[in-house]
N, C-alpha and C positions, 0 to 999 in steps of 0.2 A: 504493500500500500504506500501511495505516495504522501508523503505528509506535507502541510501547506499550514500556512501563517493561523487558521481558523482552529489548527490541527493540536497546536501547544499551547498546554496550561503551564506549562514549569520549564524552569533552566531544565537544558539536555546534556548529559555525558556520557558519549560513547568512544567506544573501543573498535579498531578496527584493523586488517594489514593493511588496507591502501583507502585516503582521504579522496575523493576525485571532486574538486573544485568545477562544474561547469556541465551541462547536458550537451551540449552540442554535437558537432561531428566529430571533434577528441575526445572528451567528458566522457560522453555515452558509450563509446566505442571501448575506451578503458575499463569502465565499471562492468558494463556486460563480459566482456572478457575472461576479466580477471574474476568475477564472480562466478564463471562457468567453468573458473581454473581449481573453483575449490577456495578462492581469499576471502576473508570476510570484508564488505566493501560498504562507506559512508559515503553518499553524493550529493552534492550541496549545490542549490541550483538558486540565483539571487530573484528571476521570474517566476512568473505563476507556473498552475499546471492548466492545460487546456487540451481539451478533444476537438476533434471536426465538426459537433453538436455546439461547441461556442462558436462558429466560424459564422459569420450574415453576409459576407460577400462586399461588405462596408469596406472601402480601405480607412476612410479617419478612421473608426470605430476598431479595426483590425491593428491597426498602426500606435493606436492608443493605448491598446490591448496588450500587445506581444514584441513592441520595436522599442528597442531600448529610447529614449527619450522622446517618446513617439514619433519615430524615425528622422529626429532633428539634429542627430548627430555629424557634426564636420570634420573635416581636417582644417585650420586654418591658412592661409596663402594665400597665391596670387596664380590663377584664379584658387577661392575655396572649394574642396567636393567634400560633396554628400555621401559617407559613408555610414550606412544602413546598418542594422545589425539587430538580431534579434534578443530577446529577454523573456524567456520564457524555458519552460520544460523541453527541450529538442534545439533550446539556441536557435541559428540564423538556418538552418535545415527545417526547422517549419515556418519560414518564410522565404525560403531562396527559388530560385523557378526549377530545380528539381537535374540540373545540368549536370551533367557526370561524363569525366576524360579522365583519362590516367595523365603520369604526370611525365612528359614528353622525355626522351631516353636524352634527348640534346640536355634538357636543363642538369638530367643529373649530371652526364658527361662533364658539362662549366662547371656544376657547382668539385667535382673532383679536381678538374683542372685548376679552377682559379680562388676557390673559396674553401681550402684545404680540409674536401670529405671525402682525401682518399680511403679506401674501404667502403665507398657506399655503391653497390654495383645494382644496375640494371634488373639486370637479369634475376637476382636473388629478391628481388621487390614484386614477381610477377606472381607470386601465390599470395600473399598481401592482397592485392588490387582484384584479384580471382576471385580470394575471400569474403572481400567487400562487397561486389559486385555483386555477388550471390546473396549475400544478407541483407542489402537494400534492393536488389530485384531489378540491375539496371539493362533497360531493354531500347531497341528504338524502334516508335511508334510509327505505327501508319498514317498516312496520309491524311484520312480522313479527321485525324484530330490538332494535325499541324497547324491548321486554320486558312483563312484567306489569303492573309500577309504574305503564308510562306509560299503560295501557288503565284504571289504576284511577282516574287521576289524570285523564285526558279526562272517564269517566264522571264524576265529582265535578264537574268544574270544569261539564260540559255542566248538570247542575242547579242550577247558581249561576250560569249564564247568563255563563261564562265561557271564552274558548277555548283549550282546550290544542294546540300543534302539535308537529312534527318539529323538532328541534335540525339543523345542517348539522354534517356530520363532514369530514373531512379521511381520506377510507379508498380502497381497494380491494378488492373481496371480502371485505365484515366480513362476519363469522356469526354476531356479537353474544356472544362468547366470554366478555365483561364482566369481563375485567380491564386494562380500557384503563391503568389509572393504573400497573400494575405490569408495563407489559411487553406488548406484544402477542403471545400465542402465536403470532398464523398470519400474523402480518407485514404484517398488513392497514393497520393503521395508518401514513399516511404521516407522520410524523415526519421528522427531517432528518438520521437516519440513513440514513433509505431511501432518501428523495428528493434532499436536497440534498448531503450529504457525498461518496454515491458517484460523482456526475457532477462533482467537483470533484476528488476522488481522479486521476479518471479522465481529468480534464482537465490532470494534472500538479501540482495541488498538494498541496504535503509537510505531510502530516498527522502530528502528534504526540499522543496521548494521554498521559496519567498525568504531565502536565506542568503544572507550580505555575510562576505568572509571578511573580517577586518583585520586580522593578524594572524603569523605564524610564530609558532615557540620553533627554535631553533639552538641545538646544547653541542656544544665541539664538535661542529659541523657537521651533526645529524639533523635532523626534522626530525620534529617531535610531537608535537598538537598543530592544531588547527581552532581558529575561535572567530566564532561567529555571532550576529544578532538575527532574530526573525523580525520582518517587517511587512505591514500591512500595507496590503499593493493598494489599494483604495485611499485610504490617511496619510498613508506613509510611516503613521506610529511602530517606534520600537519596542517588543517587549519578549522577554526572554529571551536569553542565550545559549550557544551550543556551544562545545567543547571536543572535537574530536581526537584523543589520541592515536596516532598511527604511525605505522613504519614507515612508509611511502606516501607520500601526497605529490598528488598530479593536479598542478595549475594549467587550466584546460578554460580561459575565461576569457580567449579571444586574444588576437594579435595588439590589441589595441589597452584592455584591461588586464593583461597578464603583467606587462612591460611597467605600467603604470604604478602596480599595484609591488613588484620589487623594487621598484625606485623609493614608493614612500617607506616602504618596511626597512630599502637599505641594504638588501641581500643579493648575493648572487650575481655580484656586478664588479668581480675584482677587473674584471677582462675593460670595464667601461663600456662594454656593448650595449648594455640592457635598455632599451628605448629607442638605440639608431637601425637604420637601414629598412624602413617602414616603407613598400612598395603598397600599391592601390590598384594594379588594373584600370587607368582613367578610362572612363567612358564617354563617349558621345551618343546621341539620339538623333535618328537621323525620321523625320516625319514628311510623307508625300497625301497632297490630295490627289483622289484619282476621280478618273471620268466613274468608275464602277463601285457600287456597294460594294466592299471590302469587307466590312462587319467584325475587324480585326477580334472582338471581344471573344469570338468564339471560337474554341482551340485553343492548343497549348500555350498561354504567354514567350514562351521562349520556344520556338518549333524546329527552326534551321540554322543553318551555317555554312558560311563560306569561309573555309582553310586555305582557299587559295594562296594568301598575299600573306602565311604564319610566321615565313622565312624573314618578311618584313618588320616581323611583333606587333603586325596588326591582324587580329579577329573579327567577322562578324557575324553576330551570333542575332537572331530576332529577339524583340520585344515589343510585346502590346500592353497596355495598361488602361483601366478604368476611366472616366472621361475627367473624372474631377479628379485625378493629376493628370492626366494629358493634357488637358486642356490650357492648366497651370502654366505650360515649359510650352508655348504657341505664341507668337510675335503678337501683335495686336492688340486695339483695346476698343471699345464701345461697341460698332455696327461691325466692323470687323473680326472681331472675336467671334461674337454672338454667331456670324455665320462660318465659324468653323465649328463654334461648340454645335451646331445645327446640322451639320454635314458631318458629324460625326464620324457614322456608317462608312463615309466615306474614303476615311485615313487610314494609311498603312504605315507602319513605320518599324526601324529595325536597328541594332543597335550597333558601334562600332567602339572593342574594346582593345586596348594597348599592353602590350607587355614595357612596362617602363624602365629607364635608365634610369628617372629622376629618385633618389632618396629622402622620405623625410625622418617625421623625429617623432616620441612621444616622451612628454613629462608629467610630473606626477600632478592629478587634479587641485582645485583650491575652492574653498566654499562646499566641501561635497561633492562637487562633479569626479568621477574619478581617473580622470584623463584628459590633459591637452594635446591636440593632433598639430603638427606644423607639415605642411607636404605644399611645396610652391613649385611647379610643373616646370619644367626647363624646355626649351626651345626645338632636342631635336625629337621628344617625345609631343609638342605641340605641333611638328612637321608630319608625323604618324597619325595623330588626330584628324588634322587637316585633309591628309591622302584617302585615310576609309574614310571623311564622312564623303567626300569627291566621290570614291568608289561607290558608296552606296547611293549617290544622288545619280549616278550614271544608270545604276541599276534600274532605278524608280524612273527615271525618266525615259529608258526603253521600253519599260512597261505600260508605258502611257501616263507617265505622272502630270498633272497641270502644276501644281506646283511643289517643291520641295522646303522644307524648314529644316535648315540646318544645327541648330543651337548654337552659332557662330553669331555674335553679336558686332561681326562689323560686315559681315553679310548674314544674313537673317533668313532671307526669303530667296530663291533661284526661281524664275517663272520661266525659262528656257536652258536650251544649252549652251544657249552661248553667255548667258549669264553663270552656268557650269563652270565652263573654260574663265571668266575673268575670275571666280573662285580659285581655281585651281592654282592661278599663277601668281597671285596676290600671297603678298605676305602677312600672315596673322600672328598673333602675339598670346602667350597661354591666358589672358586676364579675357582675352576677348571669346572664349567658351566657355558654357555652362556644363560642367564635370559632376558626373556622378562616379562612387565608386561603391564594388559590394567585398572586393578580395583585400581586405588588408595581410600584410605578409611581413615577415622578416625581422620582427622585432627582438626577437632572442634569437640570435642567429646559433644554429650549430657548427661545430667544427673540431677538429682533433686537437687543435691549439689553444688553450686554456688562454692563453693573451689575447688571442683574434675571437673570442666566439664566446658564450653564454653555456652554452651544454655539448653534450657530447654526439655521438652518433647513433647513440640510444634515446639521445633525450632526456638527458641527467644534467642535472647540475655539473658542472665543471669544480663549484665552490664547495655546495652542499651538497652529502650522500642523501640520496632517498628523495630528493625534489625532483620530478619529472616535468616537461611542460611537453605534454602531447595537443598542440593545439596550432593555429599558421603560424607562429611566431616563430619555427626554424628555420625557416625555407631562407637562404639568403638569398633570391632573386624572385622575382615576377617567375611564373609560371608559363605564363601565356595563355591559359586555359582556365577555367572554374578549377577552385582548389578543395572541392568537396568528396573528394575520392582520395588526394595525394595526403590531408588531413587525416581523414581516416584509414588506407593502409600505413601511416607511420604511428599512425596510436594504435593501431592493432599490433605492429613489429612491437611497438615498448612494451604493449602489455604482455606480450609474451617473453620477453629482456627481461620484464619484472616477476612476473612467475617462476621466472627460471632461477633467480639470482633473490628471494625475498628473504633466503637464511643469512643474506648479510647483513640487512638491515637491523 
C-alpha cells in the first residue's frame, strides 16, 4: 500500500537495505528491482499518488496536479526554457509523451573516448535496455493512432525525398487518446506507476508519497539515515516526520533536484562537479496552418520522427498539444489570434529537438525553491535550432502549409517559400527563440576519475560509500534522443551492482 500525507498520524522510523529517494524512471526502476532481489526497500516520493481515474484531460488542472510547480519550472538565460518535470508517484514518466530509444552506441563511444568511462561498453548494456523494454512494453504503433500530423508530415517529408517513420512508445492498448503528457486517461501508458511501482508495492516495499527528503546522516563516509517531513499537497502544511535508516540510499530526484539538493547538504562534491555540465535537449515548435482538417488532437501527441539530419544533433520528433497551450506559443493578438484559436482543427505542428554543446549550471534553491537553473544557449546550438525549425517548415510547406509559425521571434510567421529561404539565410540570435526543454542531463556526471566526475560507473559516490544516484544526472553529454530508456537500463545495471555488493555496506 502506498502511503500518502492523509496516510500518517505519527513520526515514522524505518529500517531498511536500500532508501530510494524518487519514483520516476530511476527511483522506481531501483526499488522494484532490488525488492525483487530479496532487499528490504523504503521509497520516498515528494508528489502525490494518482491513477488514470484522477486524469480529466484538463492540462491546467493536470499541470497543477502532477508538474512540479505547475509546470513553471525554468532554466534561467538568455533565451530562458521551460523545463517541465513531473511531481508525482511515476515522476516525469507519467507525464512524458511515452518516447522510448536506447541510448545511441556513438554517445557511449564519446563518452569513453573523451569523458573518461573507459569500461562502459556497448555491447554489455544491450540486456539492460532488452530488460527495460520488456517491462515497460515498448512497441511501435500503427498508423492509425499516429494521428493527422504524422500522415501530413510523411506526405511533406516523402517530396523532399525524406523519410518520416513511427516513434516507439512504451504502451499497452493506446487508442491515441493524445494526452500523453497530462495523464493517461485509459492507463495505457506504461509509466512507473503502472509498471514498476506496483510490483514493488507488491513485492513488500514501503512506499511513501507527499514526502520532502531534507537531509542525509552521513558517518566516515558511509550513509546512514535518510530524514524527511510529510506534506500536504493541498496547504502545503508540514506534519510528521520520517527517518529512514539504511545501507544504500539512491538519490533518484531528477537531474535538476539531485544536484541541488548535495550542494545544500554539502556532500559528494570533493571533485567540484556536482551542479555543472547541465544539458537540456532545446527544443523548438514548429506550427503550420493547412488548407485540410488536421485534427492534430487525435492520436498519439508524439507519433513520428525524422533521424535523418541525427548526424547533425538535430531530431525531429512530433508534437500536438491541447488548444489552451497551443494557442498560448501563436504570434498574434485580438482578431488574429481569435482566428487561429478558431481554425484550430486546422494546425499541424511538430517538434525540433537538439542534442546541445551548450553547458549550464545548477545551484542550490533560496526561499524554499529547491533549485536555480542557469542554461544560456550559445550560438552554434542556436545555428541547429535554426536549421530543423527551416527543415520542418520545408516539410509543412510541401505538404500544403498556408502558413508556418516558427517560435522564432525575429521571424514569427513564413507565409511562402521564399519567405523560407530569407529565414534560412538570416542570422538569428538564441534570445530570439522560444525554448522549451523536457531532458535535463548531466549534472553529476560519472566517470573513473574521482577529480573529473561525481560517481562512479556504477553510480556510486566517488566520496560516499553507499550513495547511488540512478537518475539523468550521469550522463555527461546530451543524448540526442529521449532519455527515458538510457535512465532506466543504468538504474536497473546499479540495482543489480547493489544487490550484488550490499555485504559491504
Amino acid at each position: 500500500m502506498i502511503k500518502e500525507f492523509k496516510d500518517i498520524s505519527k513520526n515514522i522510523v524505518e529500517e531498511a537495505d536500500v532508501c530510494v529517494i524518487g519514483t520516476g524512471a530511476g527511483g522506481a526502476v531501483v526499488a522494484k528491482e532490488l525488492a525483487e532481489k530479496g532487499l528490504s526497500i523504503v521509497a520516498l516520493e515528494e508528489g502525490s499518488y494518482f491513477t488514470y481515474k484522477n486524469f480529466n484531460q484538463d492540462p491546467g488542472d493536470m499541470m497543477a496536479m502532477m508538474y512540479r510547480d505547475s509546470g513553471t519550472t525554468v532554466a534561467l538565460g538568455l533565451p530562458p526554457a521551460s523545463i517541465t518535470m513531473g511531481k508525482c508517484i511515476g515522476g516525469t514518466t507519467t507525464i512524458n509523451s511515452a518516447t522510448c530509444f536506447r541510448t545511441p552506441q556513438k554517445v557511449i563511444e564519446q563518452w569513453k573516448k573523451e569523458y573518461d568511462c573507459s569500461g562502459l561498453e556497448y555491447d554489455e548494456l544491450i540486456p539492460w535496455f532488452e530488460k527495460v523494454e520488456k517491462e515497460i512494453n515498448v512497441v511501435e504503433l500503427t498508423e492509425d493512432v499516429l494521428g493527422g500530423v504524422y500522415q501530413i508530415v510523411k506526405r511533406g517529408a516523402k517530396e523532399l525525398g525524406i523519410e518520416a517513420k513511427p516513434l516507439k512508445h512504451n504502451v499497452k492498448g493506446c487508442e491515441g487518446a493524445g494526452v500523453c503528457q497530462w495523464g493517461c486517461i485509459k492507463g495505457a501508458k506504461q509509466s512507473t506507476e503502472i509498471s514498476y511501482i506496483p510490483k514493488a508495492d507488491k513485492l513488500g516495499a514501503r512506499i511513501y508519497a507527499n514526502c520532502l527528503v531534507r537531509r542525509l546522516d552521513v558517518e566516515s563516509g558511509k550513509v546512514r539515515a535518510v530524514h524527511g517531513v510529510f506534506i500536504d499537497s493541498k496547504t502545503g502544511k508540514r506534519r510528521h516526520s520520517i527517518t529512514v535508516k539504511a545501507r544504500v540510499v539512491c538519490l533518484a530526484m531528477s537531474s535538476m533536484i539531485t544536484p541541488a539538493f548535495l550542494l545544500k547538504q554539502r556532500l559528494a562534491n570533493t571533485s567540484g562537479w556536482v551542479g555543472k555540465g547541465l544539458t537540456i535537449h532545446p527544443c523548438g515548435r514548429v506550427v503550420a496552418e493547412m488548407e485540410e482538417e488536421v485534427n492534430g488532437h487525435y492520436g498519439v501527441s508524439q507519433g513520428g520522427q525524422i533521424d535523418a539530419f541525427k548526424d547533425e544533433d538535430i531530431m525531429l520528433e512530433g508534437i500536438f498539444i491541447p488548444p489552451g497551450i497551443m494557442t498560448m506559443a501563436l504570434p498574434g493578438v485580438g482578431e488574429e489570434h481569435k482566428y487561429l484559436a478558431k481554425h484550430y482543427k486546422n494546425l499541424a505542428a511538430f517538434g525540433v529537438m537538439i542534442c546541445d554543446t551548450t553547458r549550464g549550471r545548477i545551484f542550490p534553491g533560496l526561499l524554499g525553491y529547491p533549485y536555480i537553473a542557469w542554461y544560456s544557449m550559445n550560438q552554434a546550438d542556436t545555428d541547429k535550432l535554426q536549421k530543423g525549425i527551416s527543415i520542418v517548415a520545408d516539410i509543412f510547406f510541401a505538404a500544403g502549409a498556408k502558413r508556418v509559425f516558427t517560435g522564432c521571434y525575429a521571424m514569427p510567421i513564413l507565409k511562402s517559400k521564399e519567405d523560407l529561404n530569407t529565414f534560412k539565410t538570416m542570422k538569428t540570435k538564441p534570445w530570439h527563440y522560444e525554448v522549451t526543454a523536457f531532458h535535463p542531463l548531466g549534472t553529476c556526471r560519472m566517470g573513473n576519475d574521482p577529480r573529473r566526475s561525481v560517481i562512479n560507473l556504477n553510480l556510486e559516490s566517488h566520496d560516499i560509500k553507499g550513495l547511488f544516484i540512478p537518475d539523468g544526472s550521469p550522463f555527461p553529454t546530451s543524448l540526442g534522443v529521449n532519455p527515458q530508456i538510457t535512465i532506466m537500463a543504468f538504474a536497473t545495471r546499479a540495482a543489480d551492482y547493489i544487490a550484488e555488493n550490499i555485504t559491504r555496506y
